[in-house]
C-alpha positions, 0 to 999 in steps of 0.5 A: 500500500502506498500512502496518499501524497502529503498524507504524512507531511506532518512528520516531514515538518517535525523533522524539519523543526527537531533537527533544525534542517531546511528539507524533512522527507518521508520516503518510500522507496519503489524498485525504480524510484522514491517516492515522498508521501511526506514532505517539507521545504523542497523547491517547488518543482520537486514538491509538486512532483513528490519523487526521484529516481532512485539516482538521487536517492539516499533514502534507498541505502537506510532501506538495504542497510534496514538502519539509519544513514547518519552523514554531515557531508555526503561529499566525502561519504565513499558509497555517497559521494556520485549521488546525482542530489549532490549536483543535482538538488544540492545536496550535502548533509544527510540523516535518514532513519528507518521506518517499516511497514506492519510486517517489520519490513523496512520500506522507506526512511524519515529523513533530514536534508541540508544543503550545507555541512551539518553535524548531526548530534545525539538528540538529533538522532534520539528525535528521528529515531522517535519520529520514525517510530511514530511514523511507522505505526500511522503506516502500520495502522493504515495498512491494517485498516486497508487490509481488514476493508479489502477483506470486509469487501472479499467477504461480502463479496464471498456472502453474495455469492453463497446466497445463490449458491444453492439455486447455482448448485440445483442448475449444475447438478441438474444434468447428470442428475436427470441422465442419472435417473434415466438410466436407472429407469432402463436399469429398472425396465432390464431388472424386470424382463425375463432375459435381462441383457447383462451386457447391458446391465453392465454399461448402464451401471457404467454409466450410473458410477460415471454420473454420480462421480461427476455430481460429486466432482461438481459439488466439490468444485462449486464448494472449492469456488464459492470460498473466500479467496477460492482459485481455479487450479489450472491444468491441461484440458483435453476439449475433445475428450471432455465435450464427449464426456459431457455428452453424456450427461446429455442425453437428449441431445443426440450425439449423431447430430454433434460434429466435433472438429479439430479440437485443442487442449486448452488451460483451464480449470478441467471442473469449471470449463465441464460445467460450462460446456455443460450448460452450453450443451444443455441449452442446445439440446432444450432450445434447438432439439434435433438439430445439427450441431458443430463444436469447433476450434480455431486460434485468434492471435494469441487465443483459442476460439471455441465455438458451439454452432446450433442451427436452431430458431437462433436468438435475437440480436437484442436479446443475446447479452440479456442471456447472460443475466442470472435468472434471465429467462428468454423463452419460458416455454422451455423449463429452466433457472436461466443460470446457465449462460450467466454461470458460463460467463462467470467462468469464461470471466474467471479465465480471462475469457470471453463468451458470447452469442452469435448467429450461426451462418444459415440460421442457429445460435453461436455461443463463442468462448475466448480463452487464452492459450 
């Protein structure tokens, strides 16, 4: 955290008049610059400007020695001596003490400057080791206090998302549930017939194992997302292989009618990229039922392009990004939450992705998904 600009002049013109010196600095040093957060009696051009690089900077050696730099003549000072605020500012005295962040990391100095030789005395330095402590303490408080906000706002945030969490929960669960119960249907009908094909017993047990795997992956993954802080774990994603397996959990759609290109392995979190052609899928099989359908690939400079092309009754262009909103529902003629798209979108979005509809040349619905590669 960097301090507002002038936020600590106040410790700047105690220095000022403790030590008896014409310029008081607090200084945070940066990797290319120091920056004064505090300052009192710098010409006005470098008030205004409130930094240096780090060339005219003493101020960066209290930060590698984490103590205090104490010199009458910077002049005669060996490791001072070609500093660029000799000639440039005028510098000649100098007395810098450290001052650290809530952690004990030294990040700066409180300092004094002269343009003249100054023999810094004792009580000198008792007062900038006094006012640096202080000093250290407001930073330490203000990064506490920033700290504890952006956590505050992580957890509403946290809160907001578990409140939908269980209708987020019954839309993604939804799928391999209903394929679930369908197979435990033809199970049924297998278990009642005189000659029960056990072949077929064997596949659809198969495939029951297969669909409570993929509930119980679901599950832990829309717990591991919702968590405060909770991160995508990234892996090597095999598209093809996964569109087949969600294929699965969509039963009605039927798979002679899906044409699956050339397709990549992309970068993704495996768990969060199912759900999303998940529901991808799902939407092509309620809204444009036996009609073909192509999932295809192709690279856009320095992303991956995925493309799922419906040729369906389409979607009008006013209406394509209001699919996106969560419980948005376009045509209630079809039984739905309207989470799907917008569960899509927060996925492509914790990618650095983009998703969004098209039309499908001929006539259909393009849902267009952006991932780097």
């Amino acid at each position: 955290m960097t301090p507002e600009l002038g936020s600590l002049d106040h410790y700047a013109r105690l220095v000022r008049r403790s030590l008896g010196a014409p310029v008081g600095l607090v200084t945070l040093i940066q990797p290319d610059r120091q920056v004064f957060v505090g300052a009192d009696g710098l010409p006005g051009e470098l008030q205004a400007a409130r930094e240096t690089p780090l060339s005219h900077s003493f101020c960066q050696y209290v930060v590698a020695d984490e103590g205090p730099v104490i010199v009458r003549d910077v002049r005669e000072a060996e490791r001072l001596a070609d500093n660029l605020a000799i000639t440039d500012l005028g510098t000649v005295a100098y007395a810098g003490w450290p001052i650290t962040d809530h952690e004990g990391h030294t990040i700066g100095s409180l300092c004094a400057i002269d343009m003249q030789v100054h023999d810094w005395t004792e009580e000198d330095a008792r007062n900038l080791s006094d006012l640096a402590a202080a000093c250290s303490a407001e930073l330490s408080q203000s990064e506490v206090i920033e700290e504890a906000s952006e956590l505050l706002a992580e957890l509403r945030r946290s809160n907001e998302h578990l409140a939908s969490l269980g209708s987020q929960v019954t839309h993604d669960l939804q799928n391999p549930l209903l394929a679930l119960s369908g197979t435990l249907e033809m199970l049924n009908e297998e278990n009642a017939s005189t000659s029960p094909d056990l072949e077929m017993v064997g596949l659809l047990l198969s495939r029951a194992h297969r669909c409570v795997s993929r509930m119980s992956e679901l599950l832990q993954d829309v717990m591991r997302y919702a968590v405060v802080g909770g991160e995508l774990v990234l892996t090597e994603v095999d598209v093809i292989g996964l569109v087949a397996s969600v294929l699965d959990d969509v039963p009605s759609l039927d798979r002679s009618l899906v044409e699956l290109g050339d397709l990549p392995s992309v970068r993704a979190d495996a768990l969060q990229l199912r759900l999303l052609m998940q529901n991808v899928l799902a939407n092509v099989a309620k809204y444009a039922g036996a009609a073909p359908t192509t999932v295809r690939a192709q690279v856009q400079g320095d992303r991956w392009v995925l493309e799922v092309a419906d040729s369906g009754p389409g979607i009008a262009r006013d209406q394509r990004e209001r699919a996106f909103v969560a419980h948005e529902r376009l045509d209630h003629s079809v039984p739905g939450s309207g989470l799907g798209l917008a569960t899509c979108r927060r996925i492509a979005l914790a990618h650095a992705g983009t998703i969004d509809l098209d039309e499908t040349p001929g006539g259909g619905t393009t849902v267009r998904l952006s991932l780097p590669r």
